[in-house]
Every structure is written in structure tokens, then in C-alpha cells.
VOGU-3710 file (C-alpha; in Angstrom, 3 decimals, decimal comma):
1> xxxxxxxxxx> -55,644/-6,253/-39,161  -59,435/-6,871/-39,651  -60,251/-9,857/-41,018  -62,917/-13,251/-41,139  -61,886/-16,106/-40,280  -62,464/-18,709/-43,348  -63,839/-20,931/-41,445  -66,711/-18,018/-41,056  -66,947/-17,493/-44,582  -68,231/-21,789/-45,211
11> xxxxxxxxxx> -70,176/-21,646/-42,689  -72,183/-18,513/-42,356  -74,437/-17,773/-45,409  -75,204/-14,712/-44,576  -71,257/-13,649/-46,187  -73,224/-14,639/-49,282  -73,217/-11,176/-51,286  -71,032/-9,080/-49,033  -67,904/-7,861/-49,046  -65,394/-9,281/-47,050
21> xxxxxxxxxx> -62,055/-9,433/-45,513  -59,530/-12,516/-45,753  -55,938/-13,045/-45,012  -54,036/-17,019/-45,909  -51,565/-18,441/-47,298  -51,718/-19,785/-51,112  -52,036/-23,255/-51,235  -52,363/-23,714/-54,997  -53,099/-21,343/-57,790  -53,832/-21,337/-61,914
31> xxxxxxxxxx> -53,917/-19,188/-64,976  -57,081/-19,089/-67,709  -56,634/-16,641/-70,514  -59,199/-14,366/-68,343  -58,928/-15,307/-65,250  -57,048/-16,571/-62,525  -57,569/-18,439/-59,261  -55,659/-19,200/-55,923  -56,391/-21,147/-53,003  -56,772/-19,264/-49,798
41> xxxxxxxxxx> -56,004/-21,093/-46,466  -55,854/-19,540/-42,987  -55,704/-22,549/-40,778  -59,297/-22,429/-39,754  -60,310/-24,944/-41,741  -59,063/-27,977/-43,916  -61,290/-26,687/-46,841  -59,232/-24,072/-48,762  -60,886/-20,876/-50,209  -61,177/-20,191/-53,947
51> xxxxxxxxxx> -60,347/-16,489/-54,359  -61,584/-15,667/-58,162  -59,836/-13,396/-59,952  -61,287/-11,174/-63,431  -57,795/-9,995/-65,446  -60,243/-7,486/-67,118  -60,296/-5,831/-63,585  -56,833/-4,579/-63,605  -56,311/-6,245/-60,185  -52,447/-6,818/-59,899
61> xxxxxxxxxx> -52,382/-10,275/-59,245  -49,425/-11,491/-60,525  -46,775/-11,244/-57,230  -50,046/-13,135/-55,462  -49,413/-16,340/-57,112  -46,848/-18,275/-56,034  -47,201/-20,794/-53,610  -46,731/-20,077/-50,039  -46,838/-16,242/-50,509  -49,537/-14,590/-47,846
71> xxxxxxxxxx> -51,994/-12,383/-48,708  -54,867/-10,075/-47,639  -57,891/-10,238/-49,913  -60,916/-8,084/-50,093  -63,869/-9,381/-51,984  -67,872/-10,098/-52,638  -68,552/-13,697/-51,181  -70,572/-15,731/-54,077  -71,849/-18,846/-54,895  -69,118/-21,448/-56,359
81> xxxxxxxxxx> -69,997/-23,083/-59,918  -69,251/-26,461/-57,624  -71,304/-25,887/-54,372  -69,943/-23,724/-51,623  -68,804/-20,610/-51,688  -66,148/-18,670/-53,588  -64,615/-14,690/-52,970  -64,460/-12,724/-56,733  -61,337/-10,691/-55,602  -61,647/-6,561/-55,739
91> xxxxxxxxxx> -58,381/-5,896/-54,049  -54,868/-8,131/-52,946  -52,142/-7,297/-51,040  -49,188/-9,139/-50,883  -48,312/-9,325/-47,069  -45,159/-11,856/-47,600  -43,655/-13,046/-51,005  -42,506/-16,655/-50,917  -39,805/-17,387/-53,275  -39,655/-20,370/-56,358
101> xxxxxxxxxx> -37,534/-22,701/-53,795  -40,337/-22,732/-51,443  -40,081/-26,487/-50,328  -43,673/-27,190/-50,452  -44,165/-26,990/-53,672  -45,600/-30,763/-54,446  -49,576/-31,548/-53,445  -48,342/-34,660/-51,779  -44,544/-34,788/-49,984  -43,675/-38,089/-47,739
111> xxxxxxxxxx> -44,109/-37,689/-43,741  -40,134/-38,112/-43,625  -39,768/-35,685/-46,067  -42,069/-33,220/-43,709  -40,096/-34,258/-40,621  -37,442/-32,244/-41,916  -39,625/-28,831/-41,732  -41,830/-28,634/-38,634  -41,891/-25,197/-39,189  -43,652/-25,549/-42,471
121> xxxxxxxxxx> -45,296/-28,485/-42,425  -48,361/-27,023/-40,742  -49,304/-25,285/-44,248  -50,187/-28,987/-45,531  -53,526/-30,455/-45,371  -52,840/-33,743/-42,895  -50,899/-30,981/-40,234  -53,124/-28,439/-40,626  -55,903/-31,426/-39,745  -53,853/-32,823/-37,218
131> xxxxxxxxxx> -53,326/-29,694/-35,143  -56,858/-28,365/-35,044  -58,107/-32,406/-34,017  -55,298/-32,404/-31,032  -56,776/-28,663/-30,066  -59,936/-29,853/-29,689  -59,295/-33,075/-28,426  -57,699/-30,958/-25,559  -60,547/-28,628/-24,561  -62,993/-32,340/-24,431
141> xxxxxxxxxx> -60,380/-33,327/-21,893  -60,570/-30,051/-20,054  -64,441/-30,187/-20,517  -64,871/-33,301/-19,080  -63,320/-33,491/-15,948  -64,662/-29,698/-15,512  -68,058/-30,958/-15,406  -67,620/-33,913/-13,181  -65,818/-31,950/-10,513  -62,106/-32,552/-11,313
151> xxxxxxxxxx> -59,912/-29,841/-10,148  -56,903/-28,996/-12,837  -53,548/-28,801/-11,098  -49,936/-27,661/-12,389  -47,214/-30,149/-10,940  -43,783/-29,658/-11,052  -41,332/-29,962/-14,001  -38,557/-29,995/-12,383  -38,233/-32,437/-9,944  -35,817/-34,628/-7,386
161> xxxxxxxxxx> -37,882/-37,876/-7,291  -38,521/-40,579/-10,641  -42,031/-41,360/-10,192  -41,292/-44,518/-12,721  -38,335/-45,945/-10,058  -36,473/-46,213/-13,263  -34,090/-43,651/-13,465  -34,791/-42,588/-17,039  -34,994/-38,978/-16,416  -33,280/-35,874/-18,254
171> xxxxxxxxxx> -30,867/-34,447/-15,493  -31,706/-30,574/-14,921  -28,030/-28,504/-13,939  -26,674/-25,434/-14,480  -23,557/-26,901/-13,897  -22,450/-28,490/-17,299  -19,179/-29,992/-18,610  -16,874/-30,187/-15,328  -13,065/-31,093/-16,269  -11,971/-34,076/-14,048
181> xxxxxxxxxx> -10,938/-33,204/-10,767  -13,323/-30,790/-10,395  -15,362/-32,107/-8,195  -14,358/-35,384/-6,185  -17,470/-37,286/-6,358  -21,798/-37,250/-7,451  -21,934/-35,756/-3,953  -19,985/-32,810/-4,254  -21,416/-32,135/-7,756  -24,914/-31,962/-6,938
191> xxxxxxxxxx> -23,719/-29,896/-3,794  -22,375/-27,487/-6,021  -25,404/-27,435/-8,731  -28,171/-24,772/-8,569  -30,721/-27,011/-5,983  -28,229/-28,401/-3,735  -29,177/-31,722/-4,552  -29,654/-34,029/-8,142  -32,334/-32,701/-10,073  -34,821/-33,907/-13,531
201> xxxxxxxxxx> -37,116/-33,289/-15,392  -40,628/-35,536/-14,171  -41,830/-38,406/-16,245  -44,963/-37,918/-14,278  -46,981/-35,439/-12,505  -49,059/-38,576/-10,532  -46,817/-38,500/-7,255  -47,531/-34,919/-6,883  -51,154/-35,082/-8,116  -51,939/-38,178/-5,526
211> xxxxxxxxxx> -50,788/-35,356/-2,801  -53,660/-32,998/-4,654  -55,948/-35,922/-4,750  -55,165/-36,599/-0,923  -57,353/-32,612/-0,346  -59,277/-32,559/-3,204  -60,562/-35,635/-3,825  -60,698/-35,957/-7,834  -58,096/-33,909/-10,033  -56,294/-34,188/-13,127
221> xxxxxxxxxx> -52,824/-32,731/-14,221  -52,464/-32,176/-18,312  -48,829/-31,033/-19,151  -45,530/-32,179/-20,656  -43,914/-35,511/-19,548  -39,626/-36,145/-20,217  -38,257/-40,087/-20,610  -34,749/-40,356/-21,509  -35,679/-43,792/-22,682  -33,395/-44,137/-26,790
231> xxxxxxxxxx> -36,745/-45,863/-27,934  -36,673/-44,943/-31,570  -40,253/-46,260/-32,382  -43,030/-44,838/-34,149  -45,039/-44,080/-30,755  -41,963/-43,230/-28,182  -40,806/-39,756/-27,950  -38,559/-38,100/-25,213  -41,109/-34,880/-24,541  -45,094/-35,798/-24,503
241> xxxxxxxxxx> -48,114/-34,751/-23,159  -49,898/-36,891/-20,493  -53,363/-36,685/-18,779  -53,249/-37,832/-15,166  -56,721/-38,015/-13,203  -56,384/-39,163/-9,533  -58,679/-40,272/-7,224  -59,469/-40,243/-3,797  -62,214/-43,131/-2,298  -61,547/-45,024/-6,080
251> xxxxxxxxxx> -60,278/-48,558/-6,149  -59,687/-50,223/-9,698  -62,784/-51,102/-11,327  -63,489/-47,381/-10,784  -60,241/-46,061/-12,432  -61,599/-48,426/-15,231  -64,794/-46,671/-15,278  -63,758/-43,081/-15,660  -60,875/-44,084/-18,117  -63,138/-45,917/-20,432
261> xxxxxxxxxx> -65,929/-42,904/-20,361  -63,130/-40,131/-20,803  -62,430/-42,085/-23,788  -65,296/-42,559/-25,187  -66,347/-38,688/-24,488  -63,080/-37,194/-26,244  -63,805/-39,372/-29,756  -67,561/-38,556/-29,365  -66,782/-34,963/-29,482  -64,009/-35,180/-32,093
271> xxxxxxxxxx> -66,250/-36,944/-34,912  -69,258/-34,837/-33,601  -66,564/-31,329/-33,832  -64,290/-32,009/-36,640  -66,596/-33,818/-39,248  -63,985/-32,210/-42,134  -61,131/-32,888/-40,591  -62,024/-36,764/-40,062  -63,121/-37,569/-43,150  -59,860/-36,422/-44,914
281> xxxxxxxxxx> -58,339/-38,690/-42,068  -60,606/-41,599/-43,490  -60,022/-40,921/-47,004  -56,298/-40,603/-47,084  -54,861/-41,758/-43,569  -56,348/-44,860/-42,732  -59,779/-46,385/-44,910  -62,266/-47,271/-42,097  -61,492/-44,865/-39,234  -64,863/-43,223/-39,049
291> xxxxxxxxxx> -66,265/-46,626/-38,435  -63,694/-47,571/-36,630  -64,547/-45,282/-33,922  -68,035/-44,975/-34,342  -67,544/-48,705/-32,842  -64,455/-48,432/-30,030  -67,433/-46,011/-28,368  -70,689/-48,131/-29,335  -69,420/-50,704/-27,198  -68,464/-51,890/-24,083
301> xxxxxxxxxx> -64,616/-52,170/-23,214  -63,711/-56,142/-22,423  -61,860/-56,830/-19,646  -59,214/-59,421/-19,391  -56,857/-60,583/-16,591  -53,006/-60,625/-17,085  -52,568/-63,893/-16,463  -55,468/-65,352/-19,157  -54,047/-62,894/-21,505  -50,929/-64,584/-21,445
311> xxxxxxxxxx> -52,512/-68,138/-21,894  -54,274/-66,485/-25,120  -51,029/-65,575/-26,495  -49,589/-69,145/-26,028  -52,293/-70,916/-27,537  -52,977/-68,553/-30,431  -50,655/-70,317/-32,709  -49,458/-66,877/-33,895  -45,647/-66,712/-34,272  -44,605/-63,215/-31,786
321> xxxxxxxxxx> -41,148/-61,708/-32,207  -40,867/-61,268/-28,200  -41,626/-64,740/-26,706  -44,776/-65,018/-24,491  -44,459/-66,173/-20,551  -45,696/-65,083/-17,556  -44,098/-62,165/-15,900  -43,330/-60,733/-18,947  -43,824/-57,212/-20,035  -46,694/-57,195/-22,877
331> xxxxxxxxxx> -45,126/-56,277/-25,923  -47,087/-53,921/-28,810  -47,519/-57,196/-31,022  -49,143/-59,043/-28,301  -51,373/-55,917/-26,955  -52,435/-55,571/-30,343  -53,262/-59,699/-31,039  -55,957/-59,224/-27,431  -57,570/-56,413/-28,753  -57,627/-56,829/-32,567
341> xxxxxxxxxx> -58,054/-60,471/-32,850  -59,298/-62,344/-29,498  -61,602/-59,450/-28,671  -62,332/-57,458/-31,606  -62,820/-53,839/-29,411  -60,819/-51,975/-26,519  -60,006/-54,236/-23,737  -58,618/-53,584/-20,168  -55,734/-55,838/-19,014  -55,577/-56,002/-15,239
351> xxxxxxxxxx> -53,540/-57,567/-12,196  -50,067/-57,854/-13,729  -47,008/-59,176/-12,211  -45,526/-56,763/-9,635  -41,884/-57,315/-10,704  -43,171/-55,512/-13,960  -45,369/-52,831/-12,701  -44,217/-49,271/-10,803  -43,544/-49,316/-6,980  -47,046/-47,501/-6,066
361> xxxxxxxxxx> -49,598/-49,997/-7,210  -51,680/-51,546/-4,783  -50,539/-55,181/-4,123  -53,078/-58,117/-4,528  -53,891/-60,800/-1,560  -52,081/-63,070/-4,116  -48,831/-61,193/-2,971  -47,722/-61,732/-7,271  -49,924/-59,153/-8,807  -50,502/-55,835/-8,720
371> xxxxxxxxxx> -53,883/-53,832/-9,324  -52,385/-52,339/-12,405  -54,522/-52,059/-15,551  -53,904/-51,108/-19,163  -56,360/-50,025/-22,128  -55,433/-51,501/-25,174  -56,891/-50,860/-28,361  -56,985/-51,702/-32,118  -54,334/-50,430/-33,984  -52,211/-49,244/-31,592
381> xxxxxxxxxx> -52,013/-51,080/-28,394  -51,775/-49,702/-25,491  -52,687/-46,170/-24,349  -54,040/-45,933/-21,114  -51,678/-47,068/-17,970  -53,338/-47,089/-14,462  -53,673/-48,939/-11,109  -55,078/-48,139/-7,571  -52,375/-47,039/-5,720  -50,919/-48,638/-2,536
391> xxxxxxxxxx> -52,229/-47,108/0,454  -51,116/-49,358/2,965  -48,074/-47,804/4,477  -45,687/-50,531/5,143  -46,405/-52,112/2,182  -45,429/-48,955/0,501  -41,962/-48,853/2,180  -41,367/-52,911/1,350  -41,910/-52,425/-2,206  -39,937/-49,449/-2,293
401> xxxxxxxxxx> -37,013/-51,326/-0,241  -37,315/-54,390/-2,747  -36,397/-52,257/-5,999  -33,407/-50,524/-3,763  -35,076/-47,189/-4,002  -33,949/-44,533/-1,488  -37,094/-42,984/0,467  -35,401/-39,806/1,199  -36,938/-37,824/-1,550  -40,177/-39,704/-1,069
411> xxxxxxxxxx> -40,996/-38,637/2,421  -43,876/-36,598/1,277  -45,144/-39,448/-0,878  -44,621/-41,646/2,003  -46,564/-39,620/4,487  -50,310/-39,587/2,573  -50,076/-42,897/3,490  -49,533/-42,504/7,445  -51,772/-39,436/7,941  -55,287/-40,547/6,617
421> xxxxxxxxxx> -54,793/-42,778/3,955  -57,434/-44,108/1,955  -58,031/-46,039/-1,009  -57,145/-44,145/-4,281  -55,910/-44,644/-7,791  -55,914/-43,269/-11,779  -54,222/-43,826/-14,943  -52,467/-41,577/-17,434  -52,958/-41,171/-20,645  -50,298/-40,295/-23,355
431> xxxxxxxxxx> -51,950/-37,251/-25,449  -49,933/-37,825/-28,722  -51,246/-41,741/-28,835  -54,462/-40,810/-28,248  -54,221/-38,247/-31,365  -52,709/-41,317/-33,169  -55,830/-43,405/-32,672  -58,489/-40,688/-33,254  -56,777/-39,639/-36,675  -55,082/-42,977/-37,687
441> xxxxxxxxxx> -51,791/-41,714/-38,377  -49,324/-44,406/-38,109  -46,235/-41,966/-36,246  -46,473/-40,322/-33,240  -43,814/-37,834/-34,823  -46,379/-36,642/-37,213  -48,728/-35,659/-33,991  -46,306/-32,731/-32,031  -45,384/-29,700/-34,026  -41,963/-30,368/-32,962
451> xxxxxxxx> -41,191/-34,080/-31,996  -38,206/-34,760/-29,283  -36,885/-38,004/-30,195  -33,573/-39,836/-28,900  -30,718/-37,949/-31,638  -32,541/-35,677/-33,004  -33,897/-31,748/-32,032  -35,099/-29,000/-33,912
//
């Protein structure tokens, strides 16, 4: 049906004095002897509409008032009495009733409580926010590796290698529960299974987008990720998106470079886009994030070496739940305690221990490290993961061998590195933490519409 978009209605004045379309959903409403009033929102905007209705009109307003109920609302677009504008209503149509045990009846419900209805919790303010931030914060990703060249390519979902050498990948069959003595072995069930072979879904598009890279020279995959990892923390889940740039002709301090400006770009076009939407984050998410931001992207991202970081932790006095030595994984306490307290801003960690790091980073003359490098930043720790890749063939193969991984399903993989290798690398970038640190919500549950966590599934 014809209809303006709300958002339209704010920010046009020209609506002022004309008659106008609406559809929404009622957010709140109230009675006065003579009039009546409901607030109109369509999802275009965090501001709500005031639809303003005269009982001496005869419009039939009653069915429009309860909470949740949709309408369609034709009206004259006036000045409100408080600034902005306000529709005097002329006609309503109930297009959906909504019931009294409508859950959303409260102005303010707890996240947890929410959790429990990700089909309705985008009718609340912070969703509502939250969704149209992550939207745009996708088209800046698109729009910046548009205009410096990238090329945008799908990889594979489905897939028979673990780019992570971990294991912790969903298996894909078509096969399902199999009695005992079905089959005799793995062997026979794969054999059996719809590719012939063991299959998952990726936890990575970057083995497939080096092979891109390895033709194109710059690209960058955007899509779904899958870790079967039972990580019930407030920033794991087992389906996320991920940004993966690649490189061809980059070694590290230039995947440093473009992660830090991507960065910096998205959040510059997020405060500069969604000035409404932020400062409802900053009012009743997290006090401060405006200028939080404003100086993450005023300044220059520190740089620190694995192996000081760790002599930070040690003699920083501060009491850490995971102990601190070298050739340890950084935990989120400790990634926090660099960036929050010893360097006050977004800092790059690089060179970590190669027992630690995935089997395609580039290994150091040290023969320890690997050119691996994570952004960490306050509040959150760490959301960028990246390294220059290995391109040295043999070395490849021996770091490979050392973790017991079987080359088979690597032979593609393995052959950019015999036919024309050069020196490449790039990071990836979990979408949902990003969202986290641009809006300041605490859980990255409360970023997805629906969140795929270890036990639970909508």
C-alpha cells in the first residue's frame, strides 16, 4: 500500500501542512477527555510519531489503541506543541489487532527477558537502534573496499577443509542417526554421505579468498562464519558474520594499515549516519560512547609486540584470573588491561607465538613467532585477527605436518604457494563485535536478530 516512510515525515518539512500516508506499529498510546494520542513507529527511525487524535471527529479510534496493534493512518502533518512534527489523524485503519497479553507491554523489559522473543524484540527502541546501526555499518564496509578496488567474493559454506586446523566445525550430512552396525567405520560413512567424503560448515572464507586474492589482487568476502566451539560468553556465538579482506603484494604492517583505516571509516560513518540512533546508545547503553569513539578514530592505533605485552601484564601488579606467561593465549582480561590501561586507545598486538597462532601465518626469522596481529580495543578486547600469510612453500607443508594436519584437502591451498607465490596477508573481522563496540552493548546476543549459541536455537 502507499505510504511515507516516517523517517520522511522528521525530516522533510515540506510534509508540513499536507496530507499524508503512514503505516506502524503502536508503541504507546493515552486517553484525554477530548483527545487521544498513539505513538506511531515504522522502523525507520528511533523517534516515534505522535498521531493526534480529536474525539469530536467521530474517528473510530478505539480498536487503534492497544499496544502492538498496526495501523494505517491518514492525516495533515503539523507542528508539535514540543518541537517536531506531529500527524492530527483524519482516518485509521486497523491492519492487525494485537491482543491485552501482548508481551511487550512494559517501556523497559531486561535483555534476558527479550532473548526469549527475537521475533518481537525488534519493536523496542535499543533493537530497533541496533538493527538499523548494523545495516549501515554494513553498506560502510561494502563502500569502502568498493572504492579502493576490493573485489567482493562469495566463498563456500559448505566445505571439506577447517581453515582454523582445529576441528571445531558443524558436520554437514544428509545421513543422520545410523544404528550401529550400519556402517563399519568414519570411512564407509562419509562414503555413503551426500559428497563422498566428510563435510562442514567453514569457520572461514580466508583459504578460499587467498585463492581470489592469488588473481585479483585485493578482495574481501562478508558472509556467515560456523564454530562449534560450547563458549557460552557474552561475545561467542556458533553462527556470525565475518569480514575477510586479502591481499596480494601486502606484508604485515600493511594488513595493519588497511585494518586500522576500515575501522576508523565504518565508526566515522556510523556517528556521521545514525546521529539518533547513537545518542540513545549514549544515553541509555553505555554513558561516554560518543566520546568514546570520537577518540578510538582521532588517534593513532599503538602498536605493541607479543612478547612486551606479556612483560606488561607481569609487572602490572594487577591480579588476572588466567595466569600470564609467554606462549600463552591472551585472554579478554589481559587484552582489555593493554588497551584500556597501559595504552589508553586501540592497540595492535603482533608476532605471537606460533604454537598459538593458525597454520598459515608467515613464520618469523626468529623461527618462535609468527606475523600474526590482533586489534584490541577498549571495552571489548579483541576484534580484529590477522597475519601475513606464509608463502614460502615448504614452510607451509612443515607447519602443516607439525599440527598432524592431513594436506589432502589442502592441495589447492598448497599450490598458490608453488605456482607464483608472493607475499600476501589480511585479517577478519567479527561483524557482531564490531556492532558491540560502535553501540556499547555489553552481549553479542543482543546484536543478531536471532543469536546461535551452544544449547540454545530459535
Amino acid at each position: 500500500m502507499k505510504h511515507t516512510d516516517i523517517k520522511e515525515i522528521f525530516r522533510d518539512h515540506a510534509f508540513l501542512g499536507q496530507q499524508v500516508t503512514v503505516c506502524g506499529w503502536v508503541r504507546t498510546s493515552r486517553n484525554s477527555k477530548t483527545m487521544a494520542f498513539i505513538a506511531l513507529n515504522d522502523g525507520t527511525s528511533l523517534p516515534h510519531l505522535q498521531i493526534v487524535i480529536d474525539k469530536a471527529s467521530g474517528i473510530a479510534y478505539e480498536d487503534a489503541m492497544p499496544l502492538g496493534t498496526s495501523l494505517k493512518v491518514v492525516g495533515t502533518v503539523v507542528e508539535g506543541q514540543n518541537g517536531g512534527v506531529e500527524i492530527n489523524a483524519e482516518e485509521i485503519t486497523v491492519l492487525g489487532a494485537c491482543p491485552p497479553e501482548y508481551p511487550l507491554q512494559k517501556k523497559r523489559h531486561t535483555l534476558e527477558f527479550l532473548r526469549t522473543m527475537p521475533h518481537l524484540r525488534g519493536r523496542t527502541n535499543l533493537f530497533n537502534a541496533v538493527q538499523r546501526v548494523r545495516s549501515i555499518l554494513a553498506q560502510a564496509i561494502h563502500e569502502y573496499f568498493r572504492e579502493r578496488n576490493f573485489v567482493y567474493v562469495n566463498t563456500p559454506l559448505i566445505t571439506g577443509s577447517d581453515c582454523e586446523g582445529a576441528g571445531e566445525m558443524f558436520q554437514v550430512t544428509t545421513i543422520g542417526y545410523a544404528p550401529d552396525g550400519t556402517y563399519p567405520d568414519a570411512e564407509a560413512y562419509y562414503a555413503a554421505d551426500f559428497f563422498g567424503k566428510r563435510a562442514g560448515l567453514s569457520v572461514s572464507g580466508q583459504l578460499e579468498g587467498e585463492v581470489a586474492a592469488m588473481s585479483m589482487g585485493k578482495i574481501y568476502t562478508f558472509g556467515p562464519s560456523f564454530r562449534a566451539e560450547n563458549s557460552n560468553t557474552p561475545k561467542h556465538l556458533a553462527e556470525f558474520w565475518h569480514i575477510e579482506p586479502e591481499v596480494a603484494f601486502a606484508e604485515l604492517p600493511d594488513v595493519m594499515e588497511l585494518a586500522e583505516d576500515m575501522v576508523k571509516h565504518v565508526i566515522r560513518v556510523v556517528l556521521d549516519t545514525c546521529p539518533d540512533e547513537m545518542a540513545f546508545f549514549d544515553q541509555y547503553v553505555e554513558k561516554g560512547l560518543i566520546a568514546r569513539l570520537e577518540d578510538l578514530i582521532s588517534h593513532d592505533f599503538a602498536v605493541c609486540d607479543y612478547t612486551e605485552a606479556i612483560r606488561l601484564l607481569k609487572e602490572s601488579g594487577e591480579t588476572f584470573q588466567y595466569p600470564v606467561e609467554w606462549g600463552c593465549d591472551l585472554q579478554t582480561e589481559h587484552e582489555r588491561y593493554i588497551s584500556e590501561k597501559v595504552f589508553r586507545r586501540a592497540t595492535f598486538v603482533t608476532n605471537y607465538p606460533k604454537e598459538i597462532k593458525s597454520f598459515y601465518m608467515k613464520l618469523n626469522p626468529d623461527g618462535k613467532t609468527v606475523a600474526a596481529v590482533d586489534l584490541l580495543v577498549p571495552g571489548v578486547g579483541e576484534i580484529v585477527g590477522g597475519s601475513e600469510r606464509e608463502a614460502d612453500y615448504d614452510k607451509l607443508v612443515a607447519a602443516m605436518e607439525e599440527r598432524g594436519m592431513n594436506l589432502a584437502p589442502y592441495s589447492d591451498y598448497l599450490d598458490l604457494r608453488r605456482y607464483g607465490s608472493v607475499p600476501h596477508g589480511g585479517f577478519g573481522l567479527g561483524f557482531e563485535r564490531l556492532i558491540m563496540y560502535v553501540t556499547g552493548v555489553a552481549n553479542i546476543r543482543d546484536v543478531i536478530q536471532y543469536p546461535r549459541t551452544a544449547g540454545a536455537i530459535h
